[in-house]
N, C-alpha and C positions, 0 to 999 in steps of 0.2 A: 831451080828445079833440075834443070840438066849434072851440076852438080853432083846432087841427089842421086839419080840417075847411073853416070859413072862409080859412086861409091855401091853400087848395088847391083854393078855391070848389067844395064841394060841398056847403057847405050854405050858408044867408045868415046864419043867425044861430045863437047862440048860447044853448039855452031856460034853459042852469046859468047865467047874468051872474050876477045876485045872490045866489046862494046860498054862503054862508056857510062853511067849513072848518071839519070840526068839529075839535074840540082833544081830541087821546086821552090821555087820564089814563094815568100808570104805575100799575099794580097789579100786586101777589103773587098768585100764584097756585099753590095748593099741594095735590098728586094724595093722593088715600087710599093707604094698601096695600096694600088691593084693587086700585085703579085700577091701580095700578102694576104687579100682578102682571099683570093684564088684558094692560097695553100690552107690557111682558116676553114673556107666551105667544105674540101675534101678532106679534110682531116676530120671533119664533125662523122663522116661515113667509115674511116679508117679502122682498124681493128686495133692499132696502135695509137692513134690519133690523140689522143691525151700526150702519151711521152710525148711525141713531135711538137707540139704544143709546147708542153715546158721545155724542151731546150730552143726550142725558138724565142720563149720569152727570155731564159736565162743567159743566150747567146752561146751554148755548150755543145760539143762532139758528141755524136752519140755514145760515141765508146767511152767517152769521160763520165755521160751520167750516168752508165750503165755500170762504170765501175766503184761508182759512191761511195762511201762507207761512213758509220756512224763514230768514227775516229778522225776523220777527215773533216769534220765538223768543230769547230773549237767556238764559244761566245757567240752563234748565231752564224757564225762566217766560213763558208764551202771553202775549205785549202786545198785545191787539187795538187797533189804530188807528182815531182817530174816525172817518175816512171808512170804517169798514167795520164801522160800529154802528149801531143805531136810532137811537136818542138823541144821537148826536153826539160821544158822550164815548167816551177810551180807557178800559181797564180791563184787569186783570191777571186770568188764569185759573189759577190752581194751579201749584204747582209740576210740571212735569213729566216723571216718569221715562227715564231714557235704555233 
């Protein structure tokens, strides 16, 4: 943003130069039964509560199922494409019912 900023001279300088990108580790992460019922009940109240729902059951980013497409789909089988993953990689999502 500071970046930004200098190309647009609103500021001189830049105080982030040096510092460093952190590097994010992949981890698992995995909800109780509880937890789960938890996010289940308020999601029943949610205004979006359905999406949340399906990528919870589908195990998906929100920004993955939001970026869907009916291309992306081949034989029942969600191919998510690397530009539309965190990690850079594609990866297949279940088979999916018609």
């Amino acid at each position: 943003m500071f970046n930004i900023g200098i190309d647009r001279d609103l500021v001189v300088n830049n105080p982030c130069f040096r510092i460093m990108k952190f590097e994010e580790k992949s981890r698992d992460n995995v909800l109780k039964p509880n937890e789960l019922r938890a996010l289940w009940q308020q999601w029943e109240q949610a205004r979006m509560g359905k999406l949340f729902k399906i990528e919870l059951l589908i195990a998906q980013r929100d920004q993955e199922v939001r970026r869907i497409r009916w291309c992306d789909i081949r034989d029942g089988v969600w191919i998510i494409p690397a530009r539309d993953t965190k990690n850079k990689k594609s990866h297949l999502v279940g088979r999916l019912r018609k």
